[in-house]
C-alpha positions, 0 to 999 in steps of 0.5 A: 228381303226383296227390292220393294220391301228394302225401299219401304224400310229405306224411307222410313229409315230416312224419317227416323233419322230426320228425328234422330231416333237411331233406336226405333231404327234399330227396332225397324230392321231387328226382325230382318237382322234376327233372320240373318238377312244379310242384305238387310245387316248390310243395309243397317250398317251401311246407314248407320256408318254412313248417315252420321247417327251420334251413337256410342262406340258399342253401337258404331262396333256393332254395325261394323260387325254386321258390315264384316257379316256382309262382307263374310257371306260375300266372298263365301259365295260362288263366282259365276262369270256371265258367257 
């Protein structure tokens, strides 16, 4: 996903929150999710973990597991050190 994209799904993330709407959310980012686009796992888990939606423990379980996804395809990827 590139930058400008993330942003666009950012903001109308933001609305949908303001609402309260924590499925049109999830339907939002599911194409993203389903392509394994790790930044946008990280991104959904992120805003969800951390933006206080009121959902189930099932929902919470979930994305912490697209977090340790992230966090999985992070360390699996080659250091480069910048000379």
């Amino acid at each position: 996903m590139d930058e400008e994209t993330a942003q666009r799904q950012e903001d109308e993330t933001e609305v949908l929150h303001e609402a309260n709407d924590w499925s049109a959310v999830e339907s939002l980012w599911r194409s993203y999710i389903l392509q394994i686009d790790v930044g946008a796992q990280f991104r959904l888990a992120c805003y969800h973990l951390f933006a206080a939606f009121d959902e189930e423990l099932q929902t919470r379980t979930e994305m912490q597991k697209l977090l340790r996804t992230w966090l999985n395809a992070i360390a699996l990827m080659p250091f480069t050190s910048i000379s």
